[in-house]
C-alpha positions as CSV (number, residue, x, y, z in Angstrom):
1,X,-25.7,-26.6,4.9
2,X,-26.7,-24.6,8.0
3,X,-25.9,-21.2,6.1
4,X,-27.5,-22.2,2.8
5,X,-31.3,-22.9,5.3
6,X,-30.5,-19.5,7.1
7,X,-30.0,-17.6,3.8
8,X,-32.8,-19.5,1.8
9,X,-35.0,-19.8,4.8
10,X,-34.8,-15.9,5.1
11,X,-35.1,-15.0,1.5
12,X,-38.0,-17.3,1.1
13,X,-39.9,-15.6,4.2
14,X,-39.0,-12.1,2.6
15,X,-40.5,-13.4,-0.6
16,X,-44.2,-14.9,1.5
17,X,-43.9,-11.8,3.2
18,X,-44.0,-9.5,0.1
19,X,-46.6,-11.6,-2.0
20,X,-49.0,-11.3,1.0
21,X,-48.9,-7.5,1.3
22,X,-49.5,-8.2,-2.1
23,X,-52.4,-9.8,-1.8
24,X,-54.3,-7.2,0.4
25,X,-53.2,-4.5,-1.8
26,X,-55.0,-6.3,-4.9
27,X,-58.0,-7.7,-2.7
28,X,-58.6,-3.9,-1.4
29,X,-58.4,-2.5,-4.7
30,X,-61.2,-5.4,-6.4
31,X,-62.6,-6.9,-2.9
32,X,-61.1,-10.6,-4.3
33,X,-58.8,-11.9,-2.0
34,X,-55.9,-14.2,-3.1
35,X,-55.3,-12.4,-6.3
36,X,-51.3,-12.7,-5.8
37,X,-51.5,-16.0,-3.5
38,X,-53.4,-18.2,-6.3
39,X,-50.8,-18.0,-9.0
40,X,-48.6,-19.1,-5.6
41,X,-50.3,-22.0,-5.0
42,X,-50.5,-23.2,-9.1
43,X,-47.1,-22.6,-9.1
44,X,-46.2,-24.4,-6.2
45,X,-48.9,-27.1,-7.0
46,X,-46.7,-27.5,-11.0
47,X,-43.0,-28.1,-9.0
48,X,-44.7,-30.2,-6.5
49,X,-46.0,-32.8,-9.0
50,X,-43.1,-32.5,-11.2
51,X,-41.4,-34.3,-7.6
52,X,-44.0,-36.3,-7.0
53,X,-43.7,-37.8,-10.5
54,X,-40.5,-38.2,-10.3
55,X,-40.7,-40.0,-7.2
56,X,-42.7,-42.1,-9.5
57,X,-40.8,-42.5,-12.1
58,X,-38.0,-44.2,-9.7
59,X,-40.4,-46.6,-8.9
60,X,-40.9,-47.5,-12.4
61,X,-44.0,-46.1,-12.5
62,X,-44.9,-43.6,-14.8
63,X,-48.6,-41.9,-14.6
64,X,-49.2,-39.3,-17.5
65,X,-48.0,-36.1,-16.4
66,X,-50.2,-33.8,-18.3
67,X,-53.7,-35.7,-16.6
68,X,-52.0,-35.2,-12.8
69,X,-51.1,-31.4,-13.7
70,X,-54.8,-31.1,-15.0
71,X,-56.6,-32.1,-12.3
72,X,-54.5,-30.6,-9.6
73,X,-55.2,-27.2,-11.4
74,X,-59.1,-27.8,-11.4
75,X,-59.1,-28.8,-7.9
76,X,-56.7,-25.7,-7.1
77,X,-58.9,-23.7,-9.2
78,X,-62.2,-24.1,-8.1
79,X,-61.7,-24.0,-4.7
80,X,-60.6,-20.3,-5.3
81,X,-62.9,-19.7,-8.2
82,X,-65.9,-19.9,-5.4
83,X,-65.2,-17.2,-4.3
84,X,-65.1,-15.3,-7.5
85,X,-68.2,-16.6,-7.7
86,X,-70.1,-14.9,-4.5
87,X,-68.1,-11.7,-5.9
88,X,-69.5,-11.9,-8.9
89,X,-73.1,-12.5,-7.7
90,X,-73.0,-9.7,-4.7
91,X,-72.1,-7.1,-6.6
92,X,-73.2,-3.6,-6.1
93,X,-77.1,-2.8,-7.5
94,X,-78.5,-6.2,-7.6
95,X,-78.9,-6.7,-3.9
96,X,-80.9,-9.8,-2.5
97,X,-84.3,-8.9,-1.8
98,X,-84.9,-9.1,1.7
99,X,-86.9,-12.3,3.4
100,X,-88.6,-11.6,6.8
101,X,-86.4,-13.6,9.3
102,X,-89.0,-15.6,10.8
103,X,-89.2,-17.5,7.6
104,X,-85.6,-17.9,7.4
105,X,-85.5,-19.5,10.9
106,X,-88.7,-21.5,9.7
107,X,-87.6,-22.6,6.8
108,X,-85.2,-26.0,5.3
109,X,-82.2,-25.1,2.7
110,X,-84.6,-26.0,-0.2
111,X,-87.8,-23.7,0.9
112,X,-85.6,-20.8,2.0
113,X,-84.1,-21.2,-1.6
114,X,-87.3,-20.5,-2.8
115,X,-88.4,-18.1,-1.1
116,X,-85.4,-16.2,-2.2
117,X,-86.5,-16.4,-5.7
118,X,-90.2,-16.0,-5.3
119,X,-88.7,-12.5,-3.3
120,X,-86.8,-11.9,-6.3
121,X,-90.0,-12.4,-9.0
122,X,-92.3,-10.6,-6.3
123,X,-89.9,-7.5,-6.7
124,X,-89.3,-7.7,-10.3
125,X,-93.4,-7.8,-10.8
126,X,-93.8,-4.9,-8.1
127,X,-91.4,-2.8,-9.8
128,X,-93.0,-3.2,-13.4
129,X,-96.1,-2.9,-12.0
130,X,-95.2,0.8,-10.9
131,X,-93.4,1.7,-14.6
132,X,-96.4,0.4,-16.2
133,X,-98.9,2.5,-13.8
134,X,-97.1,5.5,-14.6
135,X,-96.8,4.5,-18.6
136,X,-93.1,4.6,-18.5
137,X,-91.9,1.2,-19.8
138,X,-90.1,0.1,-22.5
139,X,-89.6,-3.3,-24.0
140,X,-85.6,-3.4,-23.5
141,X,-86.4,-2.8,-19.7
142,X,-88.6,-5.1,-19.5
143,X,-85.9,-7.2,-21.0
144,X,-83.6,-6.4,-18.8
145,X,-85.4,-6.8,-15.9
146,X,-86.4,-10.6,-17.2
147,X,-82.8,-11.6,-17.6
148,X,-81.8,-10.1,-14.1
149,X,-84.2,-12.2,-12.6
150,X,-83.5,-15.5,-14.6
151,X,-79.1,-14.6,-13.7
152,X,-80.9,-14.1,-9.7
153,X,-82.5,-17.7,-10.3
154,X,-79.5,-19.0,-10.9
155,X,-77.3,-17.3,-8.4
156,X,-79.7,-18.4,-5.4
157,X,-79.5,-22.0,-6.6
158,X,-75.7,-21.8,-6.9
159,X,-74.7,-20.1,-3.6
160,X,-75.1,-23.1,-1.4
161,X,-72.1,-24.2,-3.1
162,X,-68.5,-24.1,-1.0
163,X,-65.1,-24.4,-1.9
164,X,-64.9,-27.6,-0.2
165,X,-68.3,-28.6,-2.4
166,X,-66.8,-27.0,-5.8
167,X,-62.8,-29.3,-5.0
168,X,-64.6,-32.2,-4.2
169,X,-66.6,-31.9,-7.5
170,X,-63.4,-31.4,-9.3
171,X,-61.7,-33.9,-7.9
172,X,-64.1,-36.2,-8.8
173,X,-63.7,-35.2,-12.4
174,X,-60.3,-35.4,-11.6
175,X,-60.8,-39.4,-11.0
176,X,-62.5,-39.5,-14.0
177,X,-60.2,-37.9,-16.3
178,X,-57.1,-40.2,-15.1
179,X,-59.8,-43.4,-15.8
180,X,-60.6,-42.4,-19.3
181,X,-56.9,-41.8,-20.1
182,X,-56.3,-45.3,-18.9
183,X,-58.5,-46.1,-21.3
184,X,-57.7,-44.5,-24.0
185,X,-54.3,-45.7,-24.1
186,X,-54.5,-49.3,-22.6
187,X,-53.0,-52.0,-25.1
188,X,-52.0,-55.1,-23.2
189,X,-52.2,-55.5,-19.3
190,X,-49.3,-53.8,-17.4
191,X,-49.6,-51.7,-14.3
192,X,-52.6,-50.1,-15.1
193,X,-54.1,-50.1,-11.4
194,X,-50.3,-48.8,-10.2
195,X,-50.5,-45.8,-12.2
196,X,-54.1,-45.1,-11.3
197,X,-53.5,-45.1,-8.0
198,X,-50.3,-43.3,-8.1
199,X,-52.2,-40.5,-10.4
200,X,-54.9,-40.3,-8.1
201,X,-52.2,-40.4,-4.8
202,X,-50.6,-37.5,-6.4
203,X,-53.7,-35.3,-7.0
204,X,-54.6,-35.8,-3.7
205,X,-51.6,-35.2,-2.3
206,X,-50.6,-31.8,-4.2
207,X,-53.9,-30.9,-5.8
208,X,-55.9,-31.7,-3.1
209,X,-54.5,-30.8,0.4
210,X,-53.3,-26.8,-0.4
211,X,-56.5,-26.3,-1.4
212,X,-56.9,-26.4,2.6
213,X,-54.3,-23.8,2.9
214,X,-56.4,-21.3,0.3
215,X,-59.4,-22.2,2.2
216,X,-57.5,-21.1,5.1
217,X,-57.0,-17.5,3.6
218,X,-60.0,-17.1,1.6
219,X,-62.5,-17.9,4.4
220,X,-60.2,-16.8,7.4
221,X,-58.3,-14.3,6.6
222,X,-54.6,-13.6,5.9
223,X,-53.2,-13.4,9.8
224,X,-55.0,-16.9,9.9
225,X,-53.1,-18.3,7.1
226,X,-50.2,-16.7,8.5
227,X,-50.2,-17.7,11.6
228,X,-50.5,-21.4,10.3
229,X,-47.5,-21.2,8.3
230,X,-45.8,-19.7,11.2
231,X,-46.6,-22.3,13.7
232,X,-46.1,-25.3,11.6
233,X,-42.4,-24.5,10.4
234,X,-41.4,-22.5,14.1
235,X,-42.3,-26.3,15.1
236,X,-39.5,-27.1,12.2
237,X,-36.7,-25.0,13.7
238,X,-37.6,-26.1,17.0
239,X,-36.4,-29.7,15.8
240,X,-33.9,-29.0,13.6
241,X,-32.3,-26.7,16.8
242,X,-33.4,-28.6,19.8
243,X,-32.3,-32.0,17.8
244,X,-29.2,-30.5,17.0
245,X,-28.0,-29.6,20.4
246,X,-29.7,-32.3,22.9
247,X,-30.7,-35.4,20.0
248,X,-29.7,-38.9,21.3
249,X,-32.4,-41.0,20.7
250,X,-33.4,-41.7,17.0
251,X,-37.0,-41.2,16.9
252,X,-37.5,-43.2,13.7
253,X,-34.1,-44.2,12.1
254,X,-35.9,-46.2,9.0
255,X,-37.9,-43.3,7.9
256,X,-35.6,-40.1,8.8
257,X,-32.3,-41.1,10.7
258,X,-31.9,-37.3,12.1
259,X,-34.9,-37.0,13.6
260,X,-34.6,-37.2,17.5
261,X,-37.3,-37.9,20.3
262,X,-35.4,-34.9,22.0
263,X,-36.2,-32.9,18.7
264,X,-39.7,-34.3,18.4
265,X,-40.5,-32.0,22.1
266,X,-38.9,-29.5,20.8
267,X,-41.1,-28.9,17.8
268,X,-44.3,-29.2,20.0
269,X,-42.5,-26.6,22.4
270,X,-41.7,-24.2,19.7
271,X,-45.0,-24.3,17.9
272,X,-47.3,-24.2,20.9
273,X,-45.2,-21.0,22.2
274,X,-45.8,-19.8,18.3
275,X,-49.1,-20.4,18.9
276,X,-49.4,-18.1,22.3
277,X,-46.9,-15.4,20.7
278,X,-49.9,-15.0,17.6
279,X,-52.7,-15.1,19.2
280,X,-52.1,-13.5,22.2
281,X,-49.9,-10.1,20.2
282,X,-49.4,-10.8,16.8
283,X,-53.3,-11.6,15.5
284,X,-54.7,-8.3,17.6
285,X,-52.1,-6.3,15.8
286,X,-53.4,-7.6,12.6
287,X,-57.1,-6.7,13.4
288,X,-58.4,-10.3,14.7
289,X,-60.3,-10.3,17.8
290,X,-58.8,-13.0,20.1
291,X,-59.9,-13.8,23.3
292,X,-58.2,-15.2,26.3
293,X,-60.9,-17.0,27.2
294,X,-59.2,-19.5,24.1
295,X,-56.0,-19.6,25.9
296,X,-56.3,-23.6,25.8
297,X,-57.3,-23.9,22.3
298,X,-54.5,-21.7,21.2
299,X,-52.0,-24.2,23.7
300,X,-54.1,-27.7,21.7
301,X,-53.7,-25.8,18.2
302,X,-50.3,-25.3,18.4
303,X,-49.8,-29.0,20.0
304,X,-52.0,-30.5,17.5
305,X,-50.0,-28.6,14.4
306,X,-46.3,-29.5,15.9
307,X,-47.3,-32.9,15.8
308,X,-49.4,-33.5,12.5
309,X,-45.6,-31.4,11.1
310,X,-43.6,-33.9,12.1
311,X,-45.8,-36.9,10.9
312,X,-46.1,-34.9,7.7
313,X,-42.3,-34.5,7.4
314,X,-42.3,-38.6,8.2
315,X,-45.0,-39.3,5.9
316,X,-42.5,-37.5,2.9
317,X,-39.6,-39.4,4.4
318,X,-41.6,-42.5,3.8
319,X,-41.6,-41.9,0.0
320,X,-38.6,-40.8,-0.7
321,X,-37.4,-43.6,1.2
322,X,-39.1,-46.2,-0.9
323,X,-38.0,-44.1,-3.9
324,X,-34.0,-44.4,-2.4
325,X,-33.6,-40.7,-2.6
326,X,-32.7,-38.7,0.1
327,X,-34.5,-34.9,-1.7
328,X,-38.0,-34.9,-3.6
329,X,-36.0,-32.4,-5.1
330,X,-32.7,-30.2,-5.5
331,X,-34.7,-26.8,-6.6
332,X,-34.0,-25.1,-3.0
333,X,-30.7,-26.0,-1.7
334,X,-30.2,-26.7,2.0
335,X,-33.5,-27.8,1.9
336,X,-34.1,-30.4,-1.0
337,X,-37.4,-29.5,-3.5
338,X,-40.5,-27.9,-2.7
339,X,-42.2,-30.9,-1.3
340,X,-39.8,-31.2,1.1
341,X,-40.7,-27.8,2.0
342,X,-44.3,-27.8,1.9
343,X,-44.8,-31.7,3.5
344,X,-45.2,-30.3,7.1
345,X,-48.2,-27.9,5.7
346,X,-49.9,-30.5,3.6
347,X,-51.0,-32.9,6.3
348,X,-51.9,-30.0,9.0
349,X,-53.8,-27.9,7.0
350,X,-57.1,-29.8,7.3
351,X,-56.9,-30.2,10.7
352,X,-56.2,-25.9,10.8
353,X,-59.0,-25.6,8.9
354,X,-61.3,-27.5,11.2
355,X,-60.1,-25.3,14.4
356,X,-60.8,-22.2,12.4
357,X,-64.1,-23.5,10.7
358,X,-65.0,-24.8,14.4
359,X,-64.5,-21.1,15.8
360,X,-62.3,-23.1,18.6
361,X,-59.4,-19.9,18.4
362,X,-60.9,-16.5,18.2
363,X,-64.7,-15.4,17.8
């Protein structure tokens, strides 16, 4: 067992390691990052399900696959897609007319918003003012110029939007689409609200949480994402090791009999000195500013990841254990199926994304 999680757990790494050079190859040659990542996270997003269904299915309880996969993929997919979006609409040579700054501090979201586009109309009419003065225009530039101005409407009105404000949106269609399947097929009563809830548990589960982890990249940057994934399963081995050689006292037999209070401290040891080790050397080397002067947040993130791993490793136990299986999965041996892989970074990856968001690590 120990060789097959040395060998695997290497070749995996190998693997994340390749796909993210990957990554910044693709987003320096088009300027959209996650182009190698995204087809990562649908992929991981279609095993993951599969598990969780399957987990389902023991319970006699058998939501409709192909709604679950669906909405998974919009949430998945729109979270990233926002940030197609502001590619799309930044593009080189139709810049945003500039607003004095005054009236930006002045202004609310909605007036600011229109100031924006009365910018844009003010330029468009200063410019055709100038063709027509020197008896130069056409009628497909003035065209042209109309529909650029109508696609600029639209672009200021859409780029308040997030990719937390674009997943919620498709999770709510999400909800939506599981309801109308309901009732498309109901017949007699019979577990309806179970597989609701299960079909809405799941989405949630792996549809909605890794959007946090592409969140993580897209808004943060790779080392940050790395750095995540580093912390969060350093805090594994730190268990798994320091359990190994010092366990004696079951930390929750019911859920996970192997799990030790001994190797509970040594996951919050491990991922807090992960923590130091990137911030401090690995980050700076990677081209993020970090300053000491964070030294305790880097000490709380690490704290605060090491322990939200371990009650996301419990939190999988708890349904496989109501399922009576001991793997979601037997896709990665020595380690069970990808949820048991991934459990430790679903439920710490909105509380990463608040540190970063917060600015509470680096400036």
């Amino acid at each position: 067992m120990l060789r097959w999680r040395l060998m695997l757990g290497f070749s995996i790494a190998i693997s994340i390691a390749t796909i993210c050079w990957l990554d910044v190859f693709l987003e320096s040659c088009t300027q959209i990052p996650g182009l190698a990542l995204f087809p990562l996270l649908l992929l991981l997003i279609t095993l993951g399900g599969r598990e969780m269904l399957r987990l389902a299915n023991r319970n006699h309880v058998y939501p409709v696959p192909y709604v679950v996969y669906l909405g998974c993929y919009l949430i998945a997919a729109s979270a990233w897609g926002t940030f197609a979006f502001q590619h799309y609409s930044n593009q080189p040579g139709t810049p945003i007319p500039a607003v004095d700054v005054r009236l930006m501090e002045d202004a609310d979201s909605a007036e600011f918003s229109q100031l924006m586009i009365s910018a844009v109309v003010s330029e468009t009419e200063k410019a055709s003012s100038m063709v027509a003065t020197e008896n130069t225009v056409d009628v497909e530039s003035e065209e042209a110029k109309k529909s650029e101005v109508t696609r600029r409407r639209l672009l200021e009105k859409l780029e308040h939007l997030t990719p937390g404000n674009w997943a919620l949106s498709a999770f709510a269609v999400a909800v939506i689409l599981v309801f109308l399947q309901e009732m498309y097929t109901f017949v007699r009563p019979g577990a309806v609200n179970i597989r609701i809830s299960y079909s809405i548990f799941t989405i949630v589960y792996v549809g909605l949480l890794p959007t946090f982890l592409a969140q993580i990249r897209l808004c943060h940057g790779l080392s940050a994402l790395c750095a995540f994934i580093a912390i969060i399963k350093m805090g594994d081995v730190g268990a798994y090791t320091i359990g190994r050689l010092f366990g004696r006292n079951k930390m929750a037999p019911s859920l996970s009999p192997g799990k030790t209070i001994e190797g509970a401290f040594g996951a919050l040891l491990f991922s807090v000195l992960t923590s130091l080790l990137f911030f401090y050397w690995i980050m700076p080397w990677m081209g993020t500013v970090c300053s000491q002067e964070k030294v305790v947040w880097w000490i709380l993130y690490g704290a605060a990841l090491g322990f939200l791993g371990m009650l996301g490793d419990l939190a999988e136990s708890l349904m496989k254990r109501d399922a009576e299986i001991k793997d979601a999965g037997t896709l990665v041996p020595g380690f069970g199926g990808v949820l048991d892989i991934l459990d430790s970074l679903l439920i710490s990856a909105p509380v990463a994304y608040a540190f970063l968001t917060l600015e509470l690590l680096f400036d």
